[in-house]
C-alpha positions in Angstrom: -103.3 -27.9 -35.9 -102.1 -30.2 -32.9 -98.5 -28.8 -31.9 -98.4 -25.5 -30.0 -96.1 -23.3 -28.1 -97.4 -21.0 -25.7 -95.9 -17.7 -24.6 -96.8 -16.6 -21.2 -95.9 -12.5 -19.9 -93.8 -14.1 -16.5 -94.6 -10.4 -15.1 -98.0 -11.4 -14.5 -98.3 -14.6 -12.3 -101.6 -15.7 -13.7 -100.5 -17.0 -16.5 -98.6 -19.8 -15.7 -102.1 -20.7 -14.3 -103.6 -20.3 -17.6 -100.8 -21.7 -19.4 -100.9 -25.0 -17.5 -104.7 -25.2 -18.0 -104.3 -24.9 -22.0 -101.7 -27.2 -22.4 -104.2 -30.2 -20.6 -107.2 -29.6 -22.3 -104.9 -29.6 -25.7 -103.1 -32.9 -24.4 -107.5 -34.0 -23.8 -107.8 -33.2 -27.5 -105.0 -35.3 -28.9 -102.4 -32.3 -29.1 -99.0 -31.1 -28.0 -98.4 -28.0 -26.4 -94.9 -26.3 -25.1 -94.7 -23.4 -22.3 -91.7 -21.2 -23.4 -89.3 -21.9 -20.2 -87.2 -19.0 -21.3 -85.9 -17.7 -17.7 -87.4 -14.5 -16.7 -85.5 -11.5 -17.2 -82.5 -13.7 -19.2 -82.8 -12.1 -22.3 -82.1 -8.0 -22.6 -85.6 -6.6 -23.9 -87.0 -9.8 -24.8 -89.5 -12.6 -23.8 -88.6 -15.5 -26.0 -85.5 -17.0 -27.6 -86.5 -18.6 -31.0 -84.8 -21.5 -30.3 -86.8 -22.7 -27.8 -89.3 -22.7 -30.7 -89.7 -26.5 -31.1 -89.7 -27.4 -35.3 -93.1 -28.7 -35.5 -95.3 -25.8 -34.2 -98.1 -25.1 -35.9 -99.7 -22.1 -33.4 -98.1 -19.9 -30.8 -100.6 -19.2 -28.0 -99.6 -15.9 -26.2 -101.1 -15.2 -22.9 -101.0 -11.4 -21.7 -102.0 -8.1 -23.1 -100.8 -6.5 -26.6 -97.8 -5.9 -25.0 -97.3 -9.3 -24.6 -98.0 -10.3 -28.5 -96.0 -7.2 -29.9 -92.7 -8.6 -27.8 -93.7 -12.2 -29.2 -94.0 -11.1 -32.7 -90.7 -8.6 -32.3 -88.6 -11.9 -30.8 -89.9 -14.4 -33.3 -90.2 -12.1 -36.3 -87.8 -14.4 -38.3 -90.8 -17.4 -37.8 -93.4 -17.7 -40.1 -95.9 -19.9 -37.4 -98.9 -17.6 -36.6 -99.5 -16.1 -33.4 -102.9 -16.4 -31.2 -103.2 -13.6 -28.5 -105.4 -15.1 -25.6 -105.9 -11.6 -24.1 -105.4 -10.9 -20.3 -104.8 -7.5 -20.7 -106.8 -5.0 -20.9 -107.9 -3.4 -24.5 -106.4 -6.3 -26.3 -106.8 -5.3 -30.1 -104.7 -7.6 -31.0 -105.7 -10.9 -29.1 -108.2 -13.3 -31.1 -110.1 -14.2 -27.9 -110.6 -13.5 -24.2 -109.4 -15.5 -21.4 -113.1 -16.9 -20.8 -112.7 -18.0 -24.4 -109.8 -19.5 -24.4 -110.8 -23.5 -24.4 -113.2 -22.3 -27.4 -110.4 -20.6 -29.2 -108.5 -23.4 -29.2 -110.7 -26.0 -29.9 -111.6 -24.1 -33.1 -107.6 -23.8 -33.9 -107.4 -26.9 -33.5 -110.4 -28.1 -35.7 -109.3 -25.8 -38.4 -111.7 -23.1 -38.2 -109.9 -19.7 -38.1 -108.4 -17.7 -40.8 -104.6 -15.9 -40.5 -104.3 -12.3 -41.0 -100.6 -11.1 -42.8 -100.0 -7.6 -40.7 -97.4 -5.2 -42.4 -94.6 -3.8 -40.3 -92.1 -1.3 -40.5 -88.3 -1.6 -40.6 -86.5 1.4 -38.8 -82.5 2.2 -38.9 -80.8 4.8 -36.5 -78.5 6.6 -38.1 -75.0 8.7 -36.6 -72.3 10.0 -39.4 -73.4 8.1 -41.9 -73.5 5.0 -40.2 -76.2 2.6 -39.0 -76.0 2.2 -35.2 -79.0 0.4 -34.7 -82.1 -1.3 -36.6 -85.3 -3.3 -35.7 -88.4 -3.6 -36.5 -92.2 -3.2 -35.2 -96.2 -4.4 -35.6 -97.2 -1.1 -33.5 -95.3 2.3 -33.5 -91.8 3.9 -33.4 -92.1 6.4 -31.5 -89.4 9.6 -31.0 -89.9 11.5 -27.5 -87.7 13.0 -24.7 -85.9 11.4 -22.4 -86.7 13.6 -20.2 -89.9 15.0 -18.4 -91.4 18.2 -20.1 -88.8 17.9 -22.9 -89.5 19.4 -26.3 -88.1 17.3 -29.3 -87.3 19.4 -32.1 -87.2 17.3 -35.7 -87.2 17.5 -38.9 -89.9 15.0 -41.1 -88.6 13.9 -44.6 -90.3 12.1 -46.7 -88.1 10.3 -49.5 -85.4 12.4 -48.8 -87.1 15.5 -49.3 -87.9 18.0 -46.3 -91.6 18.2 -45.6 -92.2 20.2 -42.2 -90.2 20.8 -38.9 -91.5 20.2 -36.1 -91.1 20.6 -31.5 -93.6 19.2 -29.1 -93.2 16.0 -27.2 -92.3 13.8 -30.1 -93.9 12.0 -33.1 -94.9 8.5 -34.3 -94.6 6.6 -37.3 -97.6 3.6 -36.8 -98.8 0.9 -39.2 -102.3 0.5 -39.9 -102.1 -2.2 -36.9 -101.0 0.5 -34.8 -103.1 3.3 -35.6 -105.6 2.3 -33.0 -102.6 2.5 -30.2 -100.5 5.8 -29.1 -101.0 7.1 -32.8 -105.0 7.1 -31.8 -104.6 8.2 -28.4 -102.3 11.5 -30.2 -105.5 12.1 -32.4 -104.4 10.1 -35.5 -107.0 8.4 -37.6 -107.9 4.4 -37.2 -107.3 2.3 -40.4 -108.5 -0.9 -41.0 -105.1 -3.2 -40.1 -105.3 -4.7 -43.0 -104.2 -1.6 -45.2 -100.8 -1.3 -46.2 -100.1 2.5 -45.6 -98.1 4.5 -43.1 -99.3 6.7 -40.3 -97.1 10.0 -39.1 -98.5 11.7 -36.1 -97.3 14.4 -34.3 -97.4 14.0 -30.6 -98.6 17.8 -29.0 -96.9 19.7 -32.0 -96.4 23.2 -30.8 -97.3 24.3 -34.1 -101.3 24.9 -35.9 -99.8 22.2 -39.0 -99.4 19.3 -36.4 -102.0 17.2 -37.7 -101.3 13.4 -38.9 -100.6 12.3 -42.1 -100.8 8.8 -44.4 -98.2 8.1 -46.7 -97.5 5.4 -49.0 -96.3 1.6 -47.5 -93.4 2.0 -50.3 -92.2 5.7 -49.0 -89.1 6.2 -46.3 -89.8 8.4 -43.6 -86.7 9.8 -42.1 -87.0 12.1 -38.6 -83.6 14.4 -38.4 -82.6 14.6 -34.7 -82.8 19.0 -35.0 -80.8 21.5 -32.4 -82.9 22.5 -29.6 -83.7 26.3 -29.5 -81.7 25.7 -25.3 -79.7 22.7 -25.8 -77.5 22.6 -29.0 -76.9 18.8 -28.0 -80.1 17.3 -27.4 -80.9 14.0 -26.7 -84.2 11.7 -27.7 -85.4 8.0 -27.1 -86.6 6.1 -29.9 -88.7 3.1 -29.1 -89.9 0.1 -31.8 -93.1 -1.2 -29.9 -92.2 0.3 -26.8 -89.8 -2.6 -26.4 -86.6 -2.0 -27.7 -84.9 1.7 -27.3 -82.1 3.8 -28.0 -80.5 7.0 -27.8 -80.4 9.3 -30.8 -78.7 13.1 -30.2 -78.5 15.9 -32.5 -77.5 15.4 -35.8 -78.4 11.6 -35.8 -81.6 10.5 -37.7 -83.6 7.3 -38.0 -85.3 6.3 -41.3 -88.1 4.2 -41.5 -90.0 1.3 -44.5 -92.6 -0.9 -44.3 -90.4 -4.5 -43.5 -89.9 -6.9 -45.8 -91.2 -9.2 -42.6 -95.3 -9.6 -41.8 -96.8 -11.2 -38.9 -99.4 -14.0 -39.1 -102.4 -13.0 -36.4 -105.4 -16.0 -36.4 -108.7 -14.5 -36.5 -111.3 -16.5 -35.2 -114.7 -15.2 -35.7 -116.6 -13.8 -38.4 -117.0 -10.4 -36.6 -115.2 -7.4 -38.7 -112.8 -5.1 -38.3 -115.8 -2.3 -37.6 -118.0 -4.3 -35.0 -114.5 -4.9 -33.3 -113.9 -1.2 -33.4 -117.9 -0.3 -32.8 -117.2 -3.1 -29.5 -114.1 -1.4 -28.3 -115.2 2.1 -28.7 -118.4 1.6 -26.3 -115.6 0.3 -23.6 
């Protein structure tokens, strides 16, 4: 691979730095590489616009945090050129390298050594009187909580169009195996290798003793059922695909949610598995 683009998070000032600094020790190796110029804060709930995405890129570089790569892969989710995550965040699950690795990690891009990892994702479609008022799609979560502090969300979970449990707490997340070591873990849910093709419910704080997490099929549809609340026969919830994009759902409304047709292409770099990631991360 010569021809790069590289996708910076213009919240975070060092990485224009960084970016710069890539893009002349690629030009030293005999390659191309374009910073996305995209103007800050031009695009509502986005980073990128896809066509800025020059033709011949073979590798996006993203610089920042899994934030950063989740927004990149949500706002070029109709490309098929995989993404490298340079991590200057702070977990960084997601990234292929660290920033002191960076000249390394592309180097070995460059020379062909690195392998590309196809991550499911899930499609989800908001739904108001029978009609779809919103979809998108996400590598992580969608998430359904309050939209206000100390709100309890009161839902219904069906599974293929069959009722399986209510439920009220402070929400609940539908993750893919990528995303069972995000907000899904952090709600006690159970890490899965992200290669799996499965999907992940977990109830966030159920007020209930059956609030435990569940795995169902990648080929099932969850849909949550916006319920009544037990004060407020009009209540009101945000749902959010990869903490990116949200919207408003209110009682009655519902949001159903598949694994997407779509996959995103991660590089792997080293020959370290998915356990001595997890065994690395877990001693942090």
């Amino acid at each position: 691979m010569k021809n790069f683009f590289v996708i910076t998070n213009r919240d975070k000032d060092d990485t224009s730095s960084v970016a710069k600094e890539l893009c002349e020790h690629i030009a030293r190796k005999g390659g191309c590489a374009v910073v996305d110029d995209t103007p800050a804060g031009s695009l509502k709930g986005r980073y990128t616009d896809i066509r800025r995405l020059p033709k011949d890129t073979e590798c996006i570089i993203v610089l920042g945090g899994d934030g950063t790569l989740l927004h990149a892969a949500n706002d070029l989710i109709d490309s098929t050129v995989p993404l490298l995550g340079i991590n200057m965040g702070t977990i960084g699950y997601l990234s292929a390298a660290s920033l002191d690795e960076r000249f390394d990690a592309v180097d070995r891009v460059m020379e062909g050594r690195f392998e590309v990892e196809k991550r499911m994702m899930l499609s989800g479609w908001c739904n108001r009187e029978g009609n779809v008022i919103d979809s998108q799609r996400a590598l992580n979560e969608i998430v359904i909580t309050g939209n206000r502090a100390m709100q309890i969300v009161y839902v219904s979970l069906f599974i293929n169009g069959k009722l399986l449990h209510k439920y009220s707490g402070d929400g609940i997340i539908i993750a893919t195996p990528t995303g069972s070591t995000g907000y899904s873990l952090s709600a006690g849910g159970p890490i899965v290798s992200p290669l799996a093709s499965m999907i992940i419910v977990t109830p966030i704080c159920a007020h209930s003793m059956q609030g435990r997490s569940m795995v169902f099929s990648p080929d099932d549809v969850i849909t949550v059922h916006i319920d009544e609340s037990r004060f407020d026969r009009n209540q009101e919830v945000e749902v959010a695909f990869d903490a990116s994009h949200t919207m408003t759902l209110k009682t009655g409304d519902s949001v159903s949610i598949r694994r997407s047709e779509h996959t995103t292409s991660l590089i792997r770099l080293t020959e370290e598995s998915f356990i001595d990631t997890l065994h690395s991360k877990l001693k942090d």
